[in-house]
LOPASE-195672 format. One line per 4 residues: number of its first residue (from 1); their letters; for each residue x negated, y negated, z of N, C-alpha, C. Coordinates in steps of 0.001 Angstrom, whole numbers. Each point is the difference from the previous one (the first is absolute). Example, Ala and Ser with C-alpha at 12.3 -4.5 7.8 and 13.67 -1.06 7.14 Angstrom:
BEGIN
1 = as = -13190:5690:7800:890:-1190:0:-900:-1200:0 ~ 350:-1050:-720:-820:-1190:60:770:-1090:730 .
This chain:
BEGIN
1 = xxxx = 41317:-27501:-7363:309:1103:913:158:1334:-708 ~ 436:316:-1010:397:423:-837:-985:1197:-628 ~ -1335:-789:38:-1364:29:-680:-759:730:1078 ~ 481:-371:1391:-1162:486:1146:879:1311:123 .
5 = xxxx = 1339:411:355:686:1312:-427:-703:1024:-116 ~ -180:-427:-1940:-890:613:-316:-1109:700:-473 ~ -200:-1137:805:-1977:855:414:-171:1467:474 ~ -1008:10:-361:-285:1642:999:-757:-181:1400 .
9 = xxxx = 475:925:857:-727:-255:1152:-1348:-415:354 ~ -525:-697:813:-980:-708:-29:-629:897:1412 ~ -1122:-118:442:-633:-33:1286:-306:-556:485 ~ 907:-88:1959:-140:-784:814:-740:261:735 .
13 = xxxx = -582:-1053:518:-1390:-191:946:139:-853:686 ~ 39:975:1137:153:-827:1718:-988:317:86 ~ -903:-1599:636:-1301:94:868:222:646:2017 ~ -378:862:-95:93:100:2336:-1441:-254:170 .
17 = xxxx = -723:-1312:411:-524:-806:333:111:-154:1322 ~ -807:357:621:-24:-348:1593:-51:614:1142 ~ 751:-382:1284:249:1257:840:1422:-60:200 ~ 322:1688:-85:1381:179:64:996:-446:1601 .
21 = xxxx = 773:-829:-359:630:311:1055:-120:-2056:257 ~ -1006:-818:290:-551:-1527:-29:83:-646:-1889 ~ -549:807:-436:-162:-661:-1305:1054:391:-1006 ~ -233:1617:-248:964:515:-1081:1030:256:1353 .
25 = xxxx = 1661:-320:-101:834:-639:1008:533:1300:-999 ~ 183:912:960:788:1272:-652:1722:123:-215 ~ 479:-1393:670:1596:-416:-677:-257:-278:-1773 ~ -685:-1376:158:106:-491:-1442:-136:1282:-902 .
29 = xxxx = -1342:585:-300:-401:971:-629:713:541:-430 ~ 966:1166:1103:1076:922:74:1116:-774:-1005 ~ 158:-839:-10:1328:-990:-1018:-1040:-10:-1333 ~ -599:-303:91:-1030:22:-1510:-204:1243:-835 .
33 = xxxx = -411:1215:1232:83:1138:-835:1213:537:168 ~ 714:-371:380:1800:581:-120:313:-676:-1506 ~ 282:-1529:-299:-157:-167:-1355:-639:497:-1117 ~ -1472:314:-7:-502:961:-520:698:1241:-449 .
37 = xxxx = 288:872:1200:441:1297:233:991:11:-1450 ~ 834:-1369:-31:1514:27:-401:-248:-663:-1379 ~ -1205:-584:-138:245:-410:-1204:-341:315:-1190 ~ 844:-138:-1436:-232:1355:-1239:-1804:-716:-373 .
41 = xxxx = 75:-1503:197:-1213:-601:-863:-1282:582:250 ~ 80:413:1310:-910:615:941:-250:1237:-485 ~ -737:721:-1301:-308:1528:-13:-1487:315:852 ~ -722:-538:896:-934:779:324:-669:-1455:1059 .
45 = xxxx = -420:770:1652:-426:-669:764:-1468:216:290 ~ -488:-1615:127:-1760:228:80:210:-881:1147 ~ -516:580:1176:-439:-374:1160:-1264:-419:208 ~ -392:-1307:70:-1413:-612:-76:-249:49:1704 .
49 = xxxx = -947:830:258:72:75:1954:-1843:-496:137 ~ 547:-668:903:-1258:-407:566:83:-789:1509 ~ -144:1191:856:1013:-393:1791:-622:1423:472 ~ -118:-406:1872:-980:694:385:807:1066:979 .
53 = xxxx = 1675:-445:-122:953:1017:-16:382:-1133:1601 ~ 841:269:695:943:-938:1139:745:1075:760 ~ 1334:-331:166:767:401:1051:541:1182:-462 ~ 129:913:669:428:1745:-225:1570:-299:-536 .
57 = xxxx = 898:-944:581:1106:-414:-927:80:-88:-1074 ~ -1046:-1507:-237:678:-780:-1086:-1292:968:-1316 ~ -777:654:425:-736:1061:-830:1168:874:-239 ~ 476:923:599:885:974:-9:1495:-486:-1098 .
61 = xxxx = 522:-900:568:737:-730:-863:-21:-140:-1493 ~ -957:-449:-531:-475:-318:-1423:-545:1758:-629 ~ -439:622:1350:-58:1353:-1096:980:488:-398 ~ 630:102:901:1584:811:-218:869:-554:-1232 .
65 = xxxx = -405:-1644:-372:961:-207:-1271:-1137:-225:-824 ~ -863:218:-122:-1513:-47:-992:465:1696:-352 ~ 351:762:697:877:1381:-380:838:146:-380 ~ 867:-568:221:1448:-284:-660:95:-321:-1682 .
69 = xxxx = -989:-1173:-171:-434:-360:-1407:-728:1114:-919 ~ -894:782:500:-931:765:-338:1278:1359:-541 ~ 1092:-219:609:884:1815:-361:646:-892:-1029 ~ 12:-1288:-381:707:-591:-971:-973:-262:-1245 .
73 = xxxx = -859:-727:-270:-889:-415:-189:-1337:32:181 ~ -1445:304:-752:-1188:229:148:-107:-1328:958 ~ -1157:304:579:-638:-931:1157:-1643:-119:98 ~ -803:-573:-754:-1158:-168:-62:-428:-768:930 .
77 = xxxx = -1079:430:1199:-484:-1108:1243:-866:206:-394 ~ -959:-1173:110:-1229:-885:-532:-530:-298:1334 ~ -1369:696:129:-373:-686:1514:-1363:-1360:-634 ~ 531:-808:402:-1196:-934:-313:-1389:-457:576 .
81 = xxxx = 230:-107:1020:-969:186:1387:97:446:1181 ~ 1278:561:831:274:245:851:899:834:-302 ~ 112:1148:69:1651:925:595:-64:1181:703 ~ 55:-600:1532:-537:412:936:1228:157:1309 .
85 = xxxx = -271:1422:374:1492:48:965:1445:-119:-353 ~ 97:-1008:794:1649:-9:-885:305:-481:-1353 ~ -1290:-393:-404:-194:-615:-1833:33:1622:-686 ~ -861:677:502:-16:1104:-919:934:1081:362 .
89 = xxxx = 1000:-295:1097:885:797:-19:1124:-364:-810 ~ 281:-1474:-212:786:-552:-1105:-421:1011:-1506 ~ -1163:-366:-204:-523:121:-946:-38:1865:-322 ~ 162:953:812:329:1611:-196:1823:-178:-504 .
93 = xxxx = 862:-947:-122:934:312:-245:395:-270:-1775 ~ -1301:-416:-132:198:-783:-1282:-468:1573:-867 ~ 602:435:-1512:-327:984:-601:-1915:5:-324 ~ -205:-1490:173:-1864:751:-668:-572:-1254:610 .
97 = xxxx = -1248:89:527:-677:-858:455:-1301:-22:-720 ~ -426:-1594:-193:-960:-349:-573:-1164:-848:1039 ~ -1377:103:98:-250:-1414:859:-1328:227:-792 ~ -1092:-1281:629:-846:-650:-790:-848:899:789 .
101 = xxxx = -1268:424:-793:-1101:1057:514:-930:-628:1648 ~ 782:-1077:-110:-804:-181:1092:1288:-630:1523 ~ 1261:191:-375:959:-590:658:-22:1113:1027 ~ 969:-1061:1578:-336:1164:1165:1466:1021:-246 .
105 = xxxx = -166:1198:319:1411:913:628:251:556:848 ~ 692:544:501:454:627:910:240:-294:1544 ~ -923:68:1009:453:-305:1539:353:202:166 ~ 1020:1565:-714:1252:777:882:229:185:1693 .
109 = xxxx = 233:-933:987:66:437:918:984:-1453:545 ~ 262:441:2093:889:-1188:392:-855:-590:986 ~ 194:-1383:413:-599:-489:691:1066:-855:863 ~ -69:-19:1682:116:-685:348:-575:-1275:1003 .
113 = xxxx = 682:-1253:-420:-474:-1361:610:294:-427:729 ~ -134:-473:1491:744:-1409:833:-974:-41:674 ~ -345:-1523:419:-510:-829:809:-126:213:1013 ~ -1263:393:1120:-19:-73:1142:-116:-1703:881 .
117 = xxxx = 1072:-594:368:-424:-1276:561:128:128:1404 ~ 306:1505:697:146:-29:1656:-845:-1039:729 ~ -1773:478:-566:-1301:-499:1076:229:-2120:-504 ~ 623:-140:-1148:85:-1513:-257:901:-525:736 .
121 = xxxx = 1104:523:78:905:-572:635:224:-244:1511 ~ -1055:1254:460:-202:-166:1878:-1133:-1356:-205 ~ -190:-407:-287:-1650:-462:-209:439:-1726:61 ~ 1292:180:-843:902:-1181:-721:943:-638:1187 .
125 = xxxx = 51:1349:1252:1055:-148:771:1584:80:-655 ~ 267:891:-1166:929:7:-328:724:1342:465 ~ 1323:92:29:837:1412:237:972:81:-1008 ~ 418:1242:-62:1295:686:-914:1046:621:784 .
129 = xxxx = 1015:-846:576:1365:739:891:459:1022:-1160 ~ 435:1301:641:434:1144:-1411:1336:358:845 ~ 1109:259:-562:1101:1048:353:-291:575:-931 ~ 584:1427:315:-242:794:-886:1242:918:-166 .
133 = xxxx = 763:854:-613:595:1312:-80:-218:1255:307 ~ -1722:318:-777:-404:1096:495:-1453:-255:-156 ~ -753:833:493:-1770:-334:337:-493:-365:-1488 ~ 437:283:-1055:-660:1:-1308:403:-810:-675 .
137 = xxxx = 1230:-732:232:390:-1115:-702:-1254:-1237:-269 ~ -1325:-207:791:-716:-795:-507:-986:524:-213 ~ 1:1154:-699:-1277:1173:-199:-1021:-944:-935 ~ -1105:160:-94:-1092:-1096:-948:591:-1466:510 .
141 = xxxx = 182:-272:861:122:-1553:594:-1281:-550:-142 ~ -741:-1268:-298:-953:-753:-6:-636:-313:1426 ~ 1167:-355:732:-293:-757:1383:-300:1132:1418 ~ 304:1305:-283:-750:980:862:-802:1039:-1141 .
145 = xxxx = -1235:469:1031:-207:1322:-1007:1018:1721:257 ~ -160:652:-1158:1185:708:-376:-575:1294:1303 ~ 941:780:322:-27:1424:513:-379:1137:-682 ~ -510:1036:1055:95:1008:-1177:510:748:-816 .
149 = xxxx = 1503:216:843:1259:4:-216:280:-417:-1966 ~ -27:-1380:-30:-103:-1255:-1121:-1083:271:-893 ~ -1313:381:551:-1009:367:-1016:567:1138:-597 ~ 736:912:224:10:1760:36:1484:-677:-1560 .
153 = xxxx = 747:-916:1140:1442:404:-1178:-192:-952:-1448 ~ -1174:-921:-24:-565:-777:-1342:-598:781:-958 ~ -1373:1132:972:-324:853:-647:721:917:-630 ~ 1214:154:620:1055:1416:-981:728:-1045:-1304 .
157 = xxxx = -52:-1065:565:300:-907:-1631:-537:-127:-1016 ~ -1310:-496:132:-759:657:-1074:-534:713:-304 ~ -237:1224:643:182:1350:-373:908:556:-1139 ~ 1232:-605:508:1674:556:-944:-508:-937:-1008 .
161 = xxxx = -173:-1702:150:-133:-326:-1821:-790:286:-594 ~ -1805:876:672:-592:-4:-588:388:1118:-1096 ~ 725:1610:713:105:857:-917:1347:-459:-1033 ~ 698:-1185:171:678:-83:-1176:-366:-677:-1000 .
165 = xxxx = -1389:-1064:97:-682:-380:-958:-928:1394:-278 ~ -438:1214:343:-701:588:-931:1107:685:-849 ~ 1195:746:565:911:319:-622:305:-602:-1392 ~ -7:-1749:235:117:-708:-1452:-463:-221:-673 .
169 = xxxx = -1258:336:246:-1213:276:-764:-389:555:-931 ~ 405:1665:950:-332:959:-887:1035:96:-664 ~ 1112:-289:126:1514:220:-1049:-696:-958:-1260 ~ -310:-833:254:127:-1396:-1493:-1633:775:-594 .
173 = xxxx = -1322:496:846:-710:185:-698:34:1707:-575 ~ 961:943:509:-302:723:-137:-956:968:383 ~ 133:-205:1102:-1318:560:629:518:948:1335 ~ -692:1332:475:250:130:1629:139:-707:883 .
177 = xxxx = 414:-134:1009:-126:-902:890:-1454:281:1039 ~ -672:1010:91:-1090:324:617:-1092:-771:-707 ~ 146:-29:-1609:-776:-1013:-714:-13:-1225:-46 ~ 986:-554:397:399:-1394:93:-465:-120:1315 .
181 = xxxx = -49:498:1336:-426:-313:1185:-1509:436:-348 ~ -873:357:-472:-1248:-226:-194:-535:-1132:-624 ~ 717:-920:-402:-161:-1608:-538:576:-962:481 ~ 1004:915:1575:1047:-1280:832:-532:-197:1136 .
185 = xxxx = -1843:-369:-91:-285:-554:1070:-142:-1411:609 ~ 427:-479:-927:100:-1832:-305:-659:-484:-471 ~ -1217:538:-396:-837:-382:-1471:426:-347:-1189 ~ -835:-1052:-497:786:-119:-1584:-1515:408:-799 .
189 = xxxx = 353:-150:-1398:-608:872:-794:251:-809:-1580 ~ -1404:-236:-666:627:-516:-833:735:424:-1066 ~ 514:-949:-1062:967:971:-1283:-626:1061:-657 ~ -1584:285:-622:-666:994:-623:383:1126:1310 .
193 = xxxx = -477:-10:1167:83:590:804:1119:575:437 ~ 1169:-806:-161:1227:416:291:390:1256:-1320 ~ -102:-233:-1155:-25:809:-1168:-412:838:238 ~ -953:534:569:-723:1325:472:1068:931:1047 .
197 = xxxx = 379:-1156:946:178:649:1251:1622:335:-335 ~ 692:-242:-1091:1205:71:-359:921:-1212:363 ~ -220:-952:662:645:-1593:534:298:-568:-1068 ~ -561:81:-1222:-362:-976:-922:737:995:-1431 .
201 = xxxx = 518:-491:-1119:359:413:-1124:-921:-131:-1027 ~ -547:-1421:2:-1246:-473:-915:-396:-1418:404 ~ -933:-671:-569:-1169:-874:563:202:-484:-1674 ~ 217:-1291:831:222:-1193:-1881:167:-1273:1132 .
205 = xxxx = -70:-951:-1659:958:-1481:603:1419:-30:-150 ~ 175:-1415:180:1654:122:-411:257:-203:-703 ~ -494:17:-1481:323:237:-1501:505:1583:-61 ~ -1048:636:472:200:1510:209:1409:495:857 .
209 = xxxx = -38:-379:792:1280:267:691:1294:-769:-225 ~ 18:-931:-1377:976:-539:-618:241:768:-1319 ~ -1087:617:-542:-197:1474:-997:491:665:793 ~ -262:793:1300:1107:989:462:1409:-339:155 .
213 = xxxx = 243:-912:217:1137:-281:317:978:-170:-1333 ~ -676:-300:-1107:786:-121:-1238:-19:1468:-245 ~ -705:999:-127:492:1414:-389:484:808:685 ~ 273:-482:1411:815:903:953:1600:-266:-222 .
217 = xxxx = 102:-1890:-225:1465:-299:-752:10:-24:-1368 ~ -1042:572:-686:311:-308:-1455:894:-1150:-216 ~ -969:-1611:487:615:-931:-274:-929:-941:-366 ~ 265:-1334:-625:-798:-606:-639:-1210:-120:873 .
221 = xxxx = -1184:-376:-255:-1382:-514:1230:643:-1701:-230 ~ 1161:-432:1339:246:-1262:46:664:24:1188 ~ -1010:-835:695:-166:33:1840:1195:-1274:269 ~ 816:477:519:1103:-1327:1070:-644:251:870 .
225 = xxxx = -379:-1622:798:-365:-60:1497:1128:-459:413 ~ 389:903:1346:1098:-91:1110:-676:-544:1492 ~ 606:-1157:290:-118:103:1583:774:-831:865 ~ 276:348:1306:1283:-320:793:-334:-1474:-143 .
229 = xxxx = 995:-197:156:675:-1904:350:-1059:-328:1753 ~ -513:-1021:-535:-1010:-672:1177:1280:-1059:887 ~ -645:-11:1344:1367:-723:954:-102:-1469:-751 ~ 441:-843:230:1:-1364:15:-1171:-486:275 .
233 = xxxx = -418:135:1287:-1175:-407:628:-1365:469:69 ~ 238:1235:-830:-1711:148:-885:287:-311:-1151 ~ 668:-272:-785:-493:-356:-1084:-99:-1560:-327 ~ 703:-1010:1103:-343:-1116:565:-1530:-275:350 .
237 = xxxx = -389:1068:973:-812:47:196:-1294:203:-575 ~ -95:1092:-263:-1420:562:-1328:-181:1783:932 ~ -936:283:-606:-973:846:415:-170:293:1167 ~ -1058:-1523:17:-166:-104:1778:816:1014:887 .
241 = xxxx = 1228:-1109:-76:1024:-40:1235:467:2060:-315 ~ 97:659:-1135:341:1325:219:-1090:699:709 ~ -1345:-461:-83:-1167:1052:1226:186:-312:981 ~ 127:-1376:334:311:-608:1078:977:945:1068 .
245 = xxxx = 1136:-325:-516:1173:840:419:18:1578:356 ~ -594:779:-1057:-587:1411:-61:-724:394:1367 ~ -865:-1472:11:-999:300:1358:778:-197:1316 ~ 495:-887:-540:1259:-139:1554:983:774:-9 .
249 = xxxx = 422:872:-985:1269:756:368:-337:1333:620 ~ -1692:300:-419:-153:1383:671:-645:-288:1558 ~ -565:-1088:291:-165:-412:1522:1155:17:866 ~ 1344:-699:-406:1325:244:558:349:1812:402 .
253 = xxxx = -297:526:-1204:334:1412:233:-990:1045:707 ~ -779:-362:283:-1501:436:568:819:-599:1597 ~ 741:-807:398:24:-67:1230:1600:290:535 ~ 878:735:-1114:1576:540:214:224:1744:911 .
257 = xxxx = -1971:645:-112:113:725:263:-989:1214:-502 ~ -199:1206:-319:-644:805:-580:395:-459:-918 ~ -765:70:-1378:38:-34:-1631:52:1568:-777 ~ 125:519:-302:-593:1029:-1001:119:-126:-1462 .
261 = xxx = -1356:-144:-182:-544:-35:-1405:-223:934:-810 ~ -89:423:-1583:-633:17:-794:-897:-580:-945 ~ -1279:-217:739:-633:-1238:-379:-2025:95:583 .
């Protein structure tokens, strides 16, 4: 124990793998990079991202302490194949971004999802008894289609998150925000491309962005991999059973109501 003391800080590397919000489970994470945040062993964070970005939450969530780390500690995000939406809004909080010349970025924009099953369910002979409080309490309901009323007050929703994802944008890239909305049309773009357009810091592998990350902490090039504690029952399970689940946890939420994504 004595011996690990002291060592000099090492670099940790959390993989965000997936989609935010089903896969990367933005509780665990948040406890992972809170340890991080706090710990001395920890001089410098490499974010291995490769996720096509998820829920405007559990996205939002992980930037805000992917920021937190970054005013403490350098923060190197690594896009590997994907960091897209709420991936690459994670990924603007980190001090320097790296991705592979051909990896996707950006999709700055919001999207929302729910299920139309009205015409299935007359069809099915099924009904939905509603009390309600007030007319909007089941605004984006599945089982009727919405008003215009409901179209009008979704649209002012993502409207408002869209300008606070360019806002975070241009803060982490440095950029206008008039410039950043000329690339926040939900297009992605690859990493060479992103480098041009200012999205991007530089275009390497992740040797390269484990070289940045050692001279931003002036700390040894010696990668700790970090990642949250798996439940009982995936790691019982395997693999499988975590896509599995992923696929079923965002079908559940696809029918609780409107979704809004970064993704």
């Amino acid at each position: 124990m004595p011996g690990l003391l002291r060592r000099k800080p090492a670099i940790g590397v959390i993989e965000l793998h997936g989609t935010i919000g089903a896969g990367i489970r933005p509780g665990p994470y948040y406890q992972l990079l809170d340890r991080v945040e706090r710990s001395p062993r920890i001089g410098v964070v490499l974010l291995d991202i490769d996720s096509p970005g998820g829920s405007v939450t559990g996205s939002e969530d992980l930037y805000l302490k992917v920021g937190r780390i970054a005013a403490k500690k350098p923060v190197v995000a690594f896009v590997r194949g994907a960091g897209a939406s709420g991936a690459y809004l994670v990924a603007c909080a980190a001090t320097r971004i790296v991705a592979l010349p051909s990896a996707l970025v950006g999709s700055v924009g919001v999207i929302s999802l729910r299920p139309m099953l009205a015409q299935l369910m007359e069809r099915l002979g099924v009904g939905v008894s509603v009390n309600k409080s007030g007319p909007l309490k089941d605004m984006g309901a599945f089982y009727r289609p919405s008003t215009g009323e409901e179209e009008t007050k979704l649209q002012g929703l993502v409207d408002e998150l869209y300008g606070t994802f360019l806002e975070r944008v241009a803060t982490g890239r440095k950029m206008p925000v008039d410039q950043v909305r000329q690339y926040a049309t939900g297009e992605v773009f690859t990493g060479a491309r992103g480098v041009t357009l200012g999205l991007v810091d530089e275009t390497g592998d992740f040797d390269a962005a484990l070289d940045a990350a050692a001279s931003l902490g002036n700390v040894p090039r010696r990668a700790l991999y970090l990642r949250p504690p798996r439940p009982f029952r995936m790691r019982l399970l395997g693999r499988f059973a975590s896509w599995a689940a992923e696929g079923l946890l965002e079908e559940a939420e696809s029918l609780s109501g409107p979704r809004l994504w970064y993704r």
